[in-house]
SEDRENBA-152381 format. One line per 10 residues: number of its first residue (from 1); for each residue x, y, z of N, C-alpha, C, O. Coordinates in steps of 0.1 Angstrom, whole numbers, plus 5000, padded with zeros to 4 digits. Layout:
# residues N
NUM	X Y Z X Y Z X Y Z X Y Z | ...;
# end
This chain:
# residues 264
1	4932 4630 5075 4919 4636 5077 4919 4646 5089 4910 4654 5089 | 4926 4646 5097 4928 4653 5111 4934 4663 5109 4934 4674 5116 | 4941 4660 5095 4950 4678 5091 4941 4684 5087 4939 4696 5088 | 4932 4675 5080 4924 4684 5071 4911 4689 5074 4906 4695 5065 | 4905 4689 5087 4897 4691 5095 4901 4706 5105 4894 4716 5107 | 4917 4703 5110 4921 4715 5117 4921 4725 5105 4920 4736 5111 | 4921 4727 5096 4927 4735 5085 4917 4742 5082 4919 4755 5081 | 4903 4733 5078 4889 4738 5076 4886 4744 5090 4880 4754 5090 | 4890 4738 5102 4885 4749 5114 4892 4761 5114 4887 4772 5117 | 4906 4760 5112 4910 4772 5111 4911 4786 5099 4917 4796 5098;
11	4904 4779 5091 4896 4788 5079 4885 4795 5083 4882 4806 5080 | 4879 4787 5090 4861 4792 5101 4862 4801 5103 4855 4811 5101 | 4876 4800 5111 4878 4807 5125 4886 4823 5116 4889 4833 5123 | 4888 4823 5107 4891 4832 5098 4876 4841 5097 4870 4850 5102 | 4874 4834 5087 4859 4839 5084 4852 4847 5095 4852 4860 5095 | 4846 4840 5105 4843 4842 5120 4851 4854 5125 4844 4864 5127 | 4859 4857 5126 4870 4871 5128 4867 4884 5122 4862 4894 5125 | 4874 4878 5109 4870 4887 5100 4855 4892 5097 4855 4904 5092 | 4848 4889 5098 4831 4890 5099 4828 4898 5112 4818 4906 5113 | 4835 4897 5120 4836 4904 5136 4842 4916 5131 4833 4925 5132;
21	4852 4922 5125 4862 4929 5125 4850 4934 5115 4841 4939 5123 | 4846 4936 5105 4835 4940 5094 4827 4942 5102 4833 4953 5106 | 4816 4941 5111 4807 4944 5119 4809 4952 5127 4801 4961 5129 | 4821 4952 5133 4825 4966 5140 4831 4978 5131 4832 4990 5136 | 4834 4974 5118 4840 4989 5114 4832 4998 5106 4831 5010 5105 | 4827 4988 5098 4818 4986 5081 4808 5004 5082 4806 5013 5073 | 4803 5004 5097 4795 5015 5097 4800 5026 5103 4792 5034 5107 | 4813 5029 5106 4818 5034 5112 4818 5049 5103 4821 5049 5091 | 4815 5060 5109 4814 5075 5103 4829 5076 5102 4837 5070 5109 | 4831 5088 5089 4844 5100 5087 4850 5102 5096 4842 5103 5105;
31	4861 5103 5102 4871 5108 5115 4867 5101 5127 4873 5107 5136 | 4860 5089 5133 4860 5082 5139 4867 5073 5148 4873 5062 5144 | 4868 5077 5162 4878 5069 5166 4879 5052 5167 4868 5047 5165 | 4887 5047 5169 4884 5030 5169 4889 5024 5175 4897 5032 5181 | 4892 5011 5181 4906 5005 5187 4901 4991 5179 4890 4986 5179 | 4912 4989 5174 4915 4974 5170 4932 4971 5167 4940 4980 5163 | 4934 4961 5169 4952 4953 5165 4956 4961 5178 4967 4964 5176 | 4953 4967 5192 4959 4972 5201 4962 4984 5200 4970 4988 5208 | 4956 4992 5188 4961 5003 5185 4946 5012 5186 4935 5008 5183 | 4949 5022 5190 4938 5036 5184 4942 5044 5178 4950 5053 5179;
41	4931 5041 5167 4933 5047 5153 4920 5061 5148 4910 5058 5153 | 4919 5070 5142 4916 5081 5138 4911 5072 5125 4920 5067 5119 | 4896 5069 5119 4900 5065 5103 4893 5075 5097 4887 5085 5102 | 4895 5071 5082 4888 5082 5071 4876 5075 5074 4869 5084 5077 | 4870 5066 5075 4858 5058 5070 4855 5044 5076 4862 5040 5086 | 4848 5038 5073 4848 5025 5081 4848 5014 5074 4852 5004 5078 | 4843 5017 5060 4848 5007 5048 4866 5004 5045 4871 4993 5043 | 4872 5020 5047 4888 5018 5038 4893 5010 5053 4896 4998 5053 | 4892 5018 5066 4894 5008 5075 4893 4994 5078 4901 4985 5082 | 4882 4993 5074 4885 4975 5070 4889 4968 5060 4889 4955 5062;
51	4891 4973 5051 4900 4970 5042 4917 4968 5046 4926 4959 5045 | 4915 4978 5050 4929 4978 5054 4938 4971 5066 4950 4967 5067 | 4928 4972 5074 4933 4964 5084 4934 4950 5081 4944 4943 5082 | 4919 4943 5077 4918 4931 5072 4931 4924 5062 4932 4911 5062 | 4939 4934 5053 4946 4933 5041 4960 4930 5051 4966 4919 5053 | 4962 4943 5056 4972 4944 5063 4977 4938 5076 4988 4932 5074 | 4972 4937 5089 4972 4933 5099 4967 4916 5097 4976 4907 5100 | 4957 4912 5094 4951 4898 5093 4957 4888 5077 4957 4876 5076 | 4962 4898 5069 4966 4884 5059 4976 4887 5057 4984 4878 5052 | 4983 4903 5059 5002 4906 5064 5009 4907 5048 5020 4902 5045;
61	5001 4913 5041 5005 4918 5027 5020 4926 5028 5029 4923 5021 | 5019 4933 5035 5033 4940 5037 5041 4934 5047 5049 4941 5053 | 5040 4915 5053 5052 4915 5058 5065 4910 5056 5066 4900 5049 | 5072 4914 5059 5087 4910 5052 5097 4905 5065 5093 4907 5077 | 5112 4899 5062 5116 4893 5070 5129 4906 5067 5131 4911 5056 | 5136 4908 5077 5146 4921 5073 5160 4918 5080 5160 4913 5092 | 5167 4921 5075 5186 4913 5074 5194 4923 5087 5205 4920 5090 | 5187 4933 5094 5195 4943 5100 5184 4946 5110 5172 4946 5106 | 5186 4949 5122 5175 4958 5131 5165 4969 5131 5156 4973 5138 | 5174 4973 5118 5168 4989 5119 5166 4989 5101 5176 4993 5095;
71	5157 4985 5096 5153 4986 5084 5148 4996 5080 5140 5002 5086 | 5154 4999 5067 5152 5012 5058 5138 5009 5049 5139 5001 5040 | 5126 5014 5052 5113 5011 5047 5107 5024 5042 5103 5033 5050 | 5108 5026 5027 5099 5032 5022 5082 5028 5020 5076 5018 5015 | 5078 5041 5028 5059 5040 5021 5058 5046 5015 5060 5058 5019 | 5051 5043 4998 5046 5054 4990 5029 5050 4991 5025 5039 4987 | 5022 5064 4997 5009 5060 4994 5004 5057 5012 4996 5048 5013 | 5007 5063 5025 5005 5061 5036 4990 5055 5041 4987 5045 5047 | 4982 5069 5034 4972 5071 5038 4969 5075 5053 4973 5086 5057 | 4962 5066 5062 4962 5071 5074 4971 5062 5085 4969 5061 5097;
81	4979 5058 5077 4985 5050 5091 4990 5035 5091 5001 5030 5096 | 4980 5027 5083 4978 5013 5092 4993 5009 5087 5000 5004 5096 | 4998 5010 5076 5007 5005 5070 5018 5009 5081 5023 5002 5089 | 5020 5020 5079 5036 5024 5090 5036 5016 5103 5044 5008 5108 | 5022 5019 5108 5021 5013 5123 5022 4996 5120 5024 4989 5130 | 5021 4988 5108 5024 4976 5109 5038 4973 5109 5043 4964 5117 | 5046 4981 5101 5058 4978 5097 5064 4984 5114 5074 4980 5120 | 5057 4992 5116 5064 4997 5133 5061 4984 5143 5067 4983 5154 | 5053 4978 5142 5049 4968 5154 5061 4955 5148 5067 4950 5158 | 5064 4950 5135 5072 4942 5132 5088 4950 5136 5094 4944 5145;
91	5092 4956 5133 5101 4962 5131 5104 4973 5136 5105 4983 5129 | 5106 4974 5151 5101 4988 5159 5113 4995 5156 5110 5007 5152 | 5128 4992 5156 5137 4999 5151 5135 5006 5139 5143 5016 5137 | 5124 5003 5127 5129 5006 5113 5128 5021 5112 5121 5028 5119 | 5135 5024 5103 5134 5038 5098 5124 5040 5084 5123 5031 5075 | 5116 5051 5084 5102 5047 5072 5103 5065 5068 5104 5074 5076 | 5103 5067 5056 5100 5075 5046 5084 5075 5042 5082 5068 5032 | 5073 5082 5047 5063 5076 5044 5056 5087 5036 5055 5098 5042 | 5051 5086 5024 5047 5093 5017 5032 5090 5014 5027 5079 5012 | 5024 5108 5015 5008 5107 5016 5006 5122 5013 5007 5132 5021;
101	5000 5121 4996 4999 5135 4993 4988 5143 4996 4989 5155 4994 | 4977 5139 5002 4966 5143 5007 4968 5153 5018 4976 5148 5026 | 4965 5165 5022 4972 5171 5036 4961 5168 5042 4964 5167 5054 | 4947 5166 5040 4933 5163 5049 4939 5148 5060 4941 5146 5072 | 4940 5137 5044 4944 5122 5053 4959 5121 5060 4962 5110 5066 | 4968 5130 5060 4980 5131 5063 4979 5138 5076 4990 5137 5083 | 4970 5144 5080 4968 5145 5093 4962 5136 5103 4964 5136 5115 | 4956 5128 5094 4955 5115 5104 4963 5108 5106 4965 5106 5118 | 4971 5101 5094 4985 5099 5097 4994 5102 5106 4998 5093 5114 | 4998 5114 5108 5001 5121 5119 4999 5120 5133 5006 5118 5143;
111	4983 5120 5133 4978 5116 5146 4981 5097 5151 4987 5091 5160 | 4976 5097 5144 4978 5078 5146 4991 5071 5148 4993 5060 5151 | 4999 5081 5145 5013 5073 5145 5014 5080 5162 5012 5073 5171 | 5017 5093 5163 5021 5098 5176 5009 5091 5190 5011 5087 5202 | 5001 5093 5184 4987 5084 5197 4991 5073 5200 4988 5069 5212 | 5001 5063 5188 5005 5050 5192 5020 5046 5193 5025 5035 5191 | 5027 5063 5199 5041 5062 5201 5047 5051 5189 5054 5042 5192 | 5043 5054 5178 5053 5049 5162 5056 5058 5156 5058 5054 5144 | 5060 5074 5157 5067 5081 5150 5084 5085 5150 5090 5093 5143 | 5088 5078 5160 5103 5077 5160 5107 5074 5146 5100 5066 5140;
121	5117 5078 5142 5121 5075 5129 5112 5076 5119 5114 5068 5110 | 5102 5083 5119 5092 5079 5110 5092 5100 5105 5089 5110 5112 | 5097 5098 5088 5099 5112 5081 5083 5112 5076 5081 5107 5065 | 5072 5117 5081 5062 5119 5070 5066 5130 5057 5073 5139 5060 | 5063 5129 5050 5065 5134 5034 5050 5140 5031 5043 5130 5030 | 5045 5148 5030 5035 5154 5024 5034 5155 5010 5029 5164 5003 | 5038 5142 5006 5040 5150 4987 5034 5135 4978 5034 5126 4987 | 5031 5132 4969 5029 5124 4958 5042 5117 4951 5051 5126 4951 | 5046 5107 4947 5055 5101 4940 5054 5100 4924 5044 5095 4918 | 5063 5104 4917 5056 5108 4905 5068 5107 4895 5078 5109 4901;
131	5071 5105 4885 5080 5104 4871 5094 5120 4868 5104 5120 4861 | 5089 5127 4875 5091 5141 4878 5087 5148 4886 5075 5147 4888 | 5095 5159 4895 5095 5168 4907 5086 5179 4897 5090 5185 4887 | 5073 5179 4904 5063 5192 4906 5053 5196 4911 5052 5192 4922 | 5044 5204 4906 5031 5198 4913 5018 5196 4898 5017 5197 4886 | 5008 5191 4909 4999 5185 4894 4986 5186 4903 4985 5187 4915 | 4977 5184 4894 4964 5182 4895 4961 5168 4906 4968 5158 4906 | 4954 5169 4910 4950 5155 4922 4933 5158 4927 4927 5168 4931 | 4926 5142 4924 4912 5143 4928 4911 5136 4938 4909 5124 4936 | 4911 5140 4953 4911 5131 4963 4893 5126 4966 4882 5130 4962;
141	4899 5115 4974 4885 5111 4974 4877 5111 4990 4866 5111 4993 | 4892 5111 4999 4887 5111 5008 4891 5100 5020 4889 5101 5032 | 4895 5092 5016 4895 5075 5019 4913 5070 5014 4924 5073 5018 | 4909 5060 5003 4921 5056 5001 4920 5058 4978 4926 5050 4970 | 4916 5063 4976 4917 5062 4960 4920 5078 4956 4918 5081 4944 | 4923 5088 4963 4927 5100 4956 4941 5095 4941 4950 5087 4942 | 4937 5101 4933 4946 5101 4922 4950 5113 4916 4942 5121 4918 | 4961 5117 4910 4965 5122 4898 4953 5123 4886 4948 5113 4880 | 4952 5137 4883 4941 5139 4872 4947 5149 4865 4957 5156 4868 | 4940 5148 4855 4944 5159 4844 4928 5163 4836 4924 5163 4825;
151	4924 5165 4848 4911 5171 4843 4913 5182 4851 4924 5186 4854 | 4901 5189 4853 4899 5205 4855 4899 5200 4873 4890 5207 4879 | 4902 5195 4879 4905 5195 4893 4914 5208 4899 4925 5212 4896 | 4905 5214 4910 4909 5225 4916 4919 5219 4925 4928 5227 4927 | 4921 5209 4932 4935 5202 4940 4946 5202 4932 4947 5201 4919 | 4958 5205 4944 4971 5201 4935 4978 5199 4948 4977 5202 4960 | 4983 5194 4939 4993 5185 4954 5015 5186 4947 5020 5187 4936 | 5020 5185 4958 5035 5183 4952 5037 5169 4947 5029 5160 4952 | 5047 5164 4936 5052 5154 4931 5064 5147 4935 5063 5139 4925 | 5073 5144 4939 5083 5138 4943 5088 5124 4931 5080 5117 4926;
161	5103 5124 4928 5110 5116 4925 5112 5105 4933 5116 5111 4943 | 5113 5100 4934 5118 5082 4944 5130 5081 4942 5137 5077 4950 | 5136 5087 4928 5147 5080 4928 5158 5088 4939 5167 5081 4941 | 5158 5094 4943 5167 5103 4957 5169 5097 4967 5180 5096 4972 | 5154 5091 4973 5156 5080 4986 5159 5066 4985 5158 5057 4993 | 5166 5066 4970 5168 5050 4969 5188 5046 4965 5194 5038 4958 | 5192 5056 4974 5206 5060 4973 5213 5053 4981 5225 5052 4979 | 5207 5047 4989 5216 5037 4997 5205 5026 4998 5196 5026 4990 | 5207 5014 5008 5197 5001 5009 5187 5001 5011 5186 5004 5023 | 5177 5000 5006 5160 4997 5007 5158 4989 5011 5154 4981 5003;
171	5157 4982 5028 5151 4970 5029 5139 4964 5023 5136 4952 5022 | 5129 4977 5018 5113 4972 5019 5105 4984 5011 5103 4995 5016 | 5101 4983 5003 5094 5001 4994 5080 4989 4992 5079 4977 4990 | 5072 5001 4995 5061 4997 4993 5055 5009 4984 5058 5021 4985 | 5044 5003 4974 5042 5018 4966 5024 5013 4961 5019 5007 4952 | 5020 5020 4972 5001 5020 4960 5003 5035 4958 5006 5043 4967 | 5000 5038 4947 5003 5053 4948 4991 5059 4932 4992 5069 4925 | 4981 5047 4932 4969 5046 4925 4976 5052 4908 4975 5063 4902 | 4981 5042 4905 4984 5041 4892 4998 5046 4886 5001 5045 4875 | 5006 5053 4898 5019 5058 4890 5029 5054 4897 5037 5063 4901;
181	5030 5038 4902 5034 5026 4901 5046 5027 4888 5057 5031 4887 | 5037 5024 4881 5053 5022 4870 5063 5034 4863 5075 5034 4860 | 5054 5045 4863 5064 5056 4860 5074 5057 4871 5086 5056 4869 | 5069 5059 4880 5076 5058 4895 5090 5052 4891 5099 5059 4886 | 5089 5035 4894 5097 5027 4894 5104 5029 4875 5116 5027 4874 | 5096 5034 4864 5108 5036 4853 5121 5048 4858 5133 5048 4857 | 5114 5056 4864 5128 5066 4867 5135 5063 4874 5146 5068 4874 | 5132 5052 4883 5139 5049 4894 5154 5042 4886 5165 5045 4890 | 5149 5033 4876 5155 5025 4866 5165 5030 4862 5177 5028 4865 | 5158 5041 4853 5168 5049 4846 5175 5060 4857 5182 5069 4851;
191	5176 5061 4866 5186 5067 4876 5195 5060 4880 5206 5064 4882 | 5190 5046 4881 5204 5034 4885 5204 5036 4902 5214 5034 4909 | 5190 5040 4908 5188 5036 4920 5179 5023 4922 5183 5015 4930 | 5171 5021 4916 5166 5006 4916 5173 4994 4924 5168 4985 4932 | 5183 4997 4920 5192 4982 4924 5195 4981 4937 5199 4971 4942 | 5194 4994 4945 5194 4994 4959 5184 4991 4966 5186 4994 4977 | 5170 4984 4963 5156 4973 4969 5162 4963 4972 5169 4957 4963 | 5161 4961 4979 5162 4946 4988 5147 4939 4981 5148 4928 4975 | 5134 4946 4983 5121 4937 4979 5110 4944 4983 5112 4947 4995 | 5099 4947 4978 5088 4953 4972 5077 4949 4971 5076 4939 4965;
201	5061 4955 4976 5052 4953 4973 5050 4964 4964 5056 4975 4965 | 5040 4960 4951 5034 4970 4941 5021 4966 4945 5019 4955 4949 | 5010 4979 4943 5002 4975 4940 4998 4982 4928 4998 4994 4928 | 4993 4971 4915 4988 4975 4904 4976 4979 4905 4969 4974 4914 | 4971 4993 4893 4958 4999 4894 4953 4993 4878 4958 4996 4868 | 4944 4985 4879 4938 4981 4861 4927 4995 4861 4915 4992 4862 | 4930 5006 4859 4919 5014 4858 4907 5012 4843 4910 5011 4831 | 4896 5013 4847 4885 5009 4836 4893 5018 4825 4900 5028 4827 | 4890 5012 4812 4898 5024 4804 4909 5030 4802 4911 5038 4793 | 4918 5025 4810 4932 5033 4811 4940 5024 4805 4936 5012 4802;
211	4953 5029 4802 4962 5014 4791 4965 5005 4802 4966 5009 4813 | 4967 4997 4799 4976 4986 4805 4987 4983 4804 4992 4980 4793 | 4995 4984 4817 5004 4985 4818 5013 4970 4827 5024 4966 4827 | 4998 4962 4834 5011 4954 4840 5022 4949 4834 5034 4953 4836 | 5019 4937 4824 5030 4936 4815 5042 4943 4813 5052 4937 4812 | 5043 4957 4813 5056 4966 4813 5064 4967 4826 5076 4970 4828 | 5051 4963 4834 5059 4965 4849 5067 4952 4855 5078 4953 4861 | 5058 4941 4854 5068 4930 4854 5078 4927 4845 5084 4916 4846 | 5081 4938 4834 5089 4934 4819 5104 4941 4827 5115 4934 4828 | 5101 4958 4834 5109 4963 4845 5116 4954 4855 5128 4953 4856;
221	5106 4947 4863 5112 4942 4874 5121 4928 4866 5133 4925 4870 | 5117 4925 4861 5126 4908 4854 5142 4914 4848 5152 4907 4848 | 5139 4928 4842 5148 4934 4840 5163 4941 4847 5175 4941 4845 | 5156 4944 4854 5163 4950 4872 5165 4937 4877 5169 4940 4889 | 5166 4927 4876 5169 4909 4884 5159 4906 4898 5162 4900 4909 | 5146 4913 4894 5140 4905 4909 5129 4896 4904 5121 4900 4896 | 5128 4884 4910 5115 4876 4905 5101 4879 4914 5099 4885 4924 | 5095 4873 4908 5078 4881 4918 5071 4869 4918 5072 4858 4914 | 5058 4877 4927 5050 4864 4925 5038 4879 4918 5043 4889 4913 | 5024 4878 4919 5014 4878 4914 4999 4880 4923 4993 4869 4923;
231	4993 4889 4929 4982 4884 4938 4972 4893 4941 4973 4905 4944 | 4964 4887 4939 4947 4895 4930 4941 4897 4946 4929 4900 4946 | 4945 4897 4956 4937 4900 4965 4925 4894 4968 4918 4892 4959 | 4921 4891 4983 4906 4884 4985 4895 4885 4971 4897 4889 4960 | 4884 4880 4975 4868 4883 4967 4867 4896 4976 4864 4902 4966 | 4868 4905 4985 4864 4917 4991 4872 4929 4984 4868 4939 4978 | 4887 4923 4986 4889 4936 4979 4890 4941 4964 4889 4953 4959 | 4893 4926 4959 4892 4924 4944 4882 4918 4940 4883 4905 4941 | 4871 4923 4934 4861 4909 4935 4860 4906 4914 4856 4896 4909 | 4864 4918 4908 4865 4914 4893 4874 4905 4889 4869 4897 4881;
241	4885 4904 4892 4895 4891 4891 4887 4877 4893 4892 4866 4888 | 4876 4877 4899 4873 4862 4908 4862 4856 4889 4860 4864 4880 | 4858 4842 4891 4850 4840 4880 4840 4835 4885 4841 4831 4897 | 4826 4833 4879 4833 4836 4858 4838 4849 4855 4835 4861 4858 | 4843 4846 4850 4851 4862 4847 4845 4868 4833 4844 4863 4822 | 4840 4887 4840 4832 4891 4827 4844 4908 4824 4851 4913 4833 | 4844 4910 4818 4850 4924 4813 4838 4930 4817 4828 4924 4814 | 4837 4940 4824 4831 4951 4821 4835 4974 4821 4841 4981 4829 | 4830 4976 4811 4832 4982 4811 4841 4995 4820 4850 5003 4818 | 4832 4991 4831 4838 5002 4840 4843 4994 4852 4840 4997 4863;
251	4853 4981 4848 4852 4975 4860 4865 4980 4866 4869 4989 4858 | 4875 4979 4877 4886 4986 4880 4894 4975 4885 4884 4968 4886 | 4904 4967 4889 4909 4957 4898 4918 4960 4897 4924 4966 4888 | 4926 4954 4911 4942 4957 4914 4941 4943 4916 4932 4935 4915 | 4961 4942 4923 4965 4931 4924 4983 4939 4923 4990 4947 4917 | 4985 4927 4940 4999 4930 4941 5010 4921 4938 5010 4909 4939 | 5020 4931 4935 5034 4928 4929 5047 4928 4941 5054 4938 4945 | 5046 4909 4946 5060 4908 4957 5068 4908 4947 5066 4900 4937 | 5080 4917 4948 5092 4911 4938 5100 4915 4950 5097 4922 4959 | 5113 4905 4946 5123 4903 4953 5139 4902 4946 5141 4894 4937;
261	5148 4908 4949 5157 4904 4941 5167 4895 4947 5171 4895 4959 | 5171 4888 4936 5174 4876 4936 5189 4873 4942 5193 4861 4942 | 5197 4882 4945 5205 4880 4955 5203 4876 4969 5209 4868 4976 | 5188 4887 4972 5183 4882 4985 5178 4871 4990 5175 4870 5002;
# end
């Protein structure tokens, strides 16, 4: 009964935090300075900001345990920062490839890493991850959901291959890269760089309407030898996954993909 009492206090004491951490950011304007996790940060917004930090910093979605000092860490999908600067406060040696096709949020990026002395070893990439090297249409939003379009969008942004940076050991690739997640990782496949990940967060895009693809993507990874787990994210950030569960039309949900392979 005494375990089970600390357990529920220390769930409170969650809640209670996080509710603090939302109160301070939730209203926070466009380009905004902030200080939270000991860091000062530049954000897009005050919503993606706590998302992010909450996701990141407080429940440690991207942390990993790493075999060498100086870990080889791909980011696809940067945005402004919080990610690199996590994997830099765990792993101050690591080396990070961080990719963020936006050049508006890539300057935040920029700023936030250098303000908090984390850009040592840190290659920003200005480009998109994509099935094929080119450039393409892109609808940014501003925050953290710019995508790849093939509508009449006046943005274009460069495309990048993955499979080039995956030539020697991957301790850690991380890829939201708002839905081209699995093409990504098919070329990677069919290059026969793949097998150089040590272990991976995905994050899956269920876009309202769009095909579905998880299934193909865990069909990939089981294929390539890593096993995974499955994870739908809080009620905040995912809140369609939670029940009763209704379809709706325009509903959108993600949910991340730890795979690991199985030597590791």
């Amino acid at each position: 009964m005494i375990l089970a009492d600390q357990a529920i206090k220390r769930a409170g004491d969650g809640e209670t935090s996080l509710a603090a951490l939302k109160k301070r950011l939730w209203d926070q304007p466009p380009g905004a300075m902030v200080s939270e996790e000991g860091l000062r940060l530049r954000i897009t917004d005050g919503p993606n900001a706590y998302m992010q930090i909450k996701d990141v910093f407080v429940h440690g979605i991207y942390r990993f345990t790493a075999t060498r000092p100086d870990p080889l860490i791909i980011d696809g999908g940067s945005n402004m920062g919080i990610s690199v600067l996590a994997f830099k406060r765990d792993h101050p040696k690591s080396r990070i490839f961080a990719f963020e096709p936006d050049p508006d949020i890539c300057h935040l990026l920029t700023e936030n890493l250098k303000q908090n002395d984390a850009d040592q070893n840190v290659t920003i990439i200005t480009s998109g991850l994509g099935a094929v090297d080119g450039v393409v249409t892109f609808t940014p939003d501003g925050s953290a959901g710019g995508r790849i379009a093939s509508s009449d969008s006046t943005h274009s942004i460069r495309v990048e291959r993955l499979s080039p940076y995956l030539r020697e050991p991957v301790d850690f690739l991380k890829l939201n890269i708002e839905g081209q997640e699995l093409p990504v990782l098919a070329e990677c496949a069919v290059a026969g760089t793949l097998s150089n990940v040590r272990q991976m967060v995905v994050e899956y895009h269920g876009w309202a309407g769009g095909k579905q693809s998880l299934g193909d993507l865990l069909n990939l990874l089981d294929s390539e030898g890593f096993r995974y787990f499955v994870h739908d994210f809080d009620s905040e950030t995912c809140t369609t996954t939670k029940p009763p569960f209704r379809h709706r039309p325009r509903s959108h949900w993600f949910c991340l993909v730890h795979a690991q392979r199985e030597a590791a």
